[in-house]
C-alpha positions in Angstrom: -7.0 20.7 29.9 -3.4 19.8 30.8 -4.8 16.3 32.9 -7.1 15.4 30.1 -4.2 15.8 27.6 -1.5 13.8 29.7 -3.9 11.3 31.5 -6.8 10.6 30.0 -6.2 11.0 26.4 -3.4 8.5 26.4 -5.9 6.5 27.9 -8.5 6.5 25.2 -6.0 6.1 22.5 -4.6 2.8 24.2 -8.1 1.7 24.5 -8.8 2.0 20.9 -5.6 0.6 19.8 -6.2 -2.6 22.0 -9.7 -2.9 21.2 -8.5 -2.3 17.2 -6.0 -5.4 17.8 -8.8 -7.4 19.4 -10.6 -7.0 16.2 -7.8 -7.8 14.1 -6.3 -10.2 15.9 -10.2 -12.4 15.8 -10.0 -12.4 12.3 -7.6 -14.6 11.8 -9.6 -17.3 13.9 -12.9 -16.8 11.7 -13.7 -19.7 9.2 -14.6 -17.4 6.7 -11.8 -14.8 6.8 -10.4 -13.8 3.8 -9.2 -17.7 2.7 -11.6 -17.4 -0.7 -10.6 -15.5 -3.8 -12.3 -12.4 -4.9 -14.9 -12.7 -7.3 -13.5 -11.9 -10.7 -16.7 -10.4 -13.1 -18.8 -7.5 -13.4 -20.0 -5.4 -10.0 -23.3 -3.7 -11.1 -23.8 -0.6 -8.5 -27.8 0.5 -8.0 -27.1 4.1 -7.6 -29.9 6.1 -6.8 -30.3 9.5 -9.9 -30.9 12.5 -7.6 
């Protein structure tokens, strides 16, 4: 338990940072990232009566 907590869980949590930052990071070179304003009206939400 001590190797998986000192090697390879430090590992994994780098991993998912860089891969987080990757993601991020793309965004910004999308053409339709988040340049257009949100909609202003009415959002109707279909929720299912159960």
């Amino acid at each position: 338990m001590q190797f998986f907590r000192q090697n390879i869980a430090p590992i994994i949590i780098f991993v998912i940072f860089i891969f987080t930052l990757v993601l991020v990071t793309s965004r910004a070179f999308l053409p339709t990232d988040m340049t257009l304003p949100a909609p202003i009206g009415v959002i109707h939400l279909i929720l299912p009566l159960a």
